[in-house]
Structure formats: C-alpha cells, structure tokens
N, C-alpha and C positions, 0 to 999 in steps of 0.2 A: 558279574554280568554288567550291574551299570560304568563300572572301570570300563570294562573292555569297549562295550559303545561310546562310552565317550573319545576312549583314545581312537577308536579305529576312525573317527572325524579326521584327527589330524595325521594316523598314519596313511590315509587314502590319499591325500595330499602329496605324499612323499612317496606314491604309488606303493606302499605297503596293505595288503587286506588283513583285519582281524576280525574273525569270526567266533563263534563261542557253540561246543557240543556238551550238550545236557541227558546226563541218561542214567538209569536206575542201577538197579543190584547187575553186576558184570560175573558171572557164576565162575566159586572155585577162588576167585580173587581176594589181595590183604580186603578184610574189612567181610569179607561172606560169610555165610555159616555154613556154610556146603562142609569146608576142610573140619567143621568142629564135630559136625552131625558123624561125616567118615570115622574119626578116631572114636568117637562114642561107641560106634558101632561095631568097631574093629574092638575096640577093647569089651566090649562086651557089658557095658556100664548103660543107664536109662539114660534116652535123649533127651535134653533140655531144650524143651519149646517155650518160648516165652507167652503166645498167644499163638493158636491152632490155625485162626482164622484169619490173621494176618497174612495180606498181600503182598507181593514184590514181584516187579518186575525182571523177566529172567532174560538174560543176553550172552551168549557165548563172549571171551579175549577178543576169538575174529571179527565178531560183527560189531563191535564196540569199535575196531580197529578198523572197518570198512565207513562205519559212521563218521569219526575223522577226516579217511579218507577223499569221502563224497564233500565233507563240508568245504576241504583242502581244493576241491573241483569244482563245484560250485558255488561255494561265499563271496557273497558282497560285503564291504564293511559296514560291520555292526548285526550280520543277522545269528539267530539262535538255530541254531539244527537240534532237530530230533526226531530219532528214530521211532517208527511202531511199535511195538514190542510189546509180546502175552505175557501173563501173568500167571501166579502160580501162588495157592494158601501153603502155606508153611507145612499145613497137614497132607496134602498133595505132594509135595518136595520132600517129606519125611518118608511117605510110601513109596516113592517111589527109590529110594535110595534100599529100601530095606528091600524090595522087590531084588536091585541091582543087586544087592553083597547076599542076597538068600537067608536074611538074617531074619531073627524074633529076637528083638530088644525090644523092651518098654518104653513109654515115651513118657516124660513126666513134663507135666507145666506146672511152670515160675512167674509167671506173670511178666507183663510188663515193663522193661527197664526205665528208668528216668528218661524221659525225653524222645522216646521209642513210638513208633506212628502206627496205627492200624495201618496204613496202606502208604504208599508212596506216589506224590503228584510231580509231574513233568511239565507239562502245562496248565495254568490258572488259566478261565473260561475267557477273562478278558486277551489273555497272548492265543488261546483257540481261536477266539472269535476273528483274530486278525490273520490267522497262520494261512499259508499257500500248501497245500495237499500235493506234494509232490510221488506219491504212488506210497514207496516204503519210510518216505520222510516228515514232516513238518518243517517248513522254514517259517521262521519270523522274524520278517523287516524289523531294524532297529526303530524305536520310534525319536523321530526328530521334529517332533511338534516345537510350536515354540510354547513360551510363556504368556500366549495373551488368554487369561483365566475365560474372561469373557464370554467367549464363546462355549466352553464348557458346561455353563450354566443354563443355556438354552438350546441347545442341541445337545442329544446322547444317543447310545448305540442300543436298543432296544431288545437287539439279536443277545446282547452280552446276558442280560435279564434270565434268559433261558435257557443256556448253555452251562454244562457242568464241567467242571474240572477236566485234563487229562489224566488219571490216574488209576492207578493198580487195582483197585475194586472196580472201574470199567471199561477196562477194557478187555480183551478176548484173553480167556482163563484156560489154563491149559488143562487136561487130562494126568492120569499119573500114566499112562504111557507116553506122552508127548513128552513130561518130566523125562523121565528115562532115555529120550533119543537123544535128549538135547544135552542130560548128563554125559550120553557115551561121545558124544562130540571134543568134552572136557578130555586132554593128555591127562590132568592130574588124576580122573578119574580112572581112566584107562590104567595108570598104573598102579592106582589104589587095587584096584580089582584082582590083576594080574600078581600083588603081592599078598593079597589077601587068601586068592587060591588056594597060590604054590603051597606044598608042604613045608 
C-alpha cells in the first residue's frame, strides 16, 4: 500500500494513475474454504471449523471484479477503494452449505491456526475517519502530509478517538439464507451441486 502511494506521486506526473483495491474473503477462490467445506461434504467426512464464530467477509469473483473496476473509473493517485461488504460466522456459511447439498454431516472444531484472526479489518478507524462514503464504496485519499512532526503534537483528530474499525464483526452479518443466495451466485458451486445430484 505505502509502495503504491508513494510511486503513484511520480507516476501522475508521467500521467499514469495508481490506485490500490482492498477486500476480504472472495467466495469459492485459491485461499477460501468454501471448495474444502464442498469436498467435506461431498465425501461425507466431519467439517473442519476452526472457530464457529469467526467472521469474514463474503464477495462474489464479480463483485470483486466490479470493485477494480469502479476503482479503474474513478481513482486518483494514491487512493485506496473499498467496497461494503456483509459478513458471515463461519457457522452461518457451514449451514448454509449443508442446507444447499441436503446434507447431515458433522461439524468438528480444531481451533485456531497459527496467525488466524477472529474477524477480518478492511479499514483501521483512523483510514474511516478520513474515507469519502461513496454509496457501495470507501475511497481513501492518499495521505501526503509532510514531515513537519510539529503540528502533530498539538492538534489531533478527536472524531478518530471514537470510531471502530471497519471490519467483519461490524458490519451487516448475513442470514444463512442470504449465505445460500450468494452461494448459488458461485459457477463452482452451481456445479458442485449439479454433480453432487446427478446419479
């Protein structure tokens, strides 16, 4: 992030814009657990939840790919885009899959992996405090303060003080039917289902 702000200085210059999109769990994609939870269930073996009550943020390929987009349409150099985006406990994204394949499988928890977060933040209170609300967005201006410490010392932003986080414990938490719509949105999961069916 601070790379890209700093180069996008000298690429505006050169009329190039670099901007930068930040966003949570992309459903179904490398690194999800949606494809592990699927084969769990297909195979007929206990789901491995690590913590139940664990947040993440849930976003279709497309709307990930729309977020780019819009940032591609309206970035200046140096700002961050991010999108809105509900959330969903791991226990919620479990029911709701087992709803989708019709299945009873057991859920077993493992704990915690090394380095593994209850929740996932998008934005820190101090890049909210500063962000412009643009309906389904967040932008945040690059900051190009200078170096004179000075004034830092005697003037602060007071609004920062009482502002929490952006992140997956608050923001709008989905239902396990909402789960469910947003799964059948997923191709992979569309044809998880369709082969899960068939004889």
């Amino acid at each position: 992030m601070r790379l890209a702000i700093a180069k996008s200085r000298v690429a505006a210059a050169e009329g190039l814009t670099i901007c930068v999109t930040r966003y949570g769990n992309v459903m179904a994609s490398r690194g999800s657990v949606i494809p592990l939870f699927a084969e769990q269930i297909r195979n007929g073996v206990p789901i491995t939840v690590t913590d139940a009550r664990m947040t993440r943020f849930m976003m279709t390929v497309e709307e990930a790919v729309e977020l780019v987009l819009y940032a591609f349409d309206h970035g200046d150099p140096g700002d961050l885009f991010v999108q809105k985006a509900p959330a969903a406990t791991l226990e919620t994204l479990v029911a709701a899959l087992l709803k989708l394949y019709d299945a009873e499988v057991p859920v077993r928890t493992i704990g915690s992996r090394h380095g593994e977060k209850l929740y996932e933040t998008l934005l820190t209170r101090e890049e909210l405090a500063k962000a412009e609300d643009l309906g389904g967005y967040y932008r945040i201006k690059a900051d190009v303060r200078d170096l004179n410490y000075n004034k830092y010392f005697t003037e602060g932003e007071e609004k920062v003080s009482h502002m929490e986080d952006y992140n997956s414990h608050n923001t709008r938490r989905l239902n396990v039917g909402e789960v469910k719509e947003m799964l059948l949105k997923l191709d992979y999961i569309r044809l998880e289902l369709g082969s899960f069916r068939s004889p």
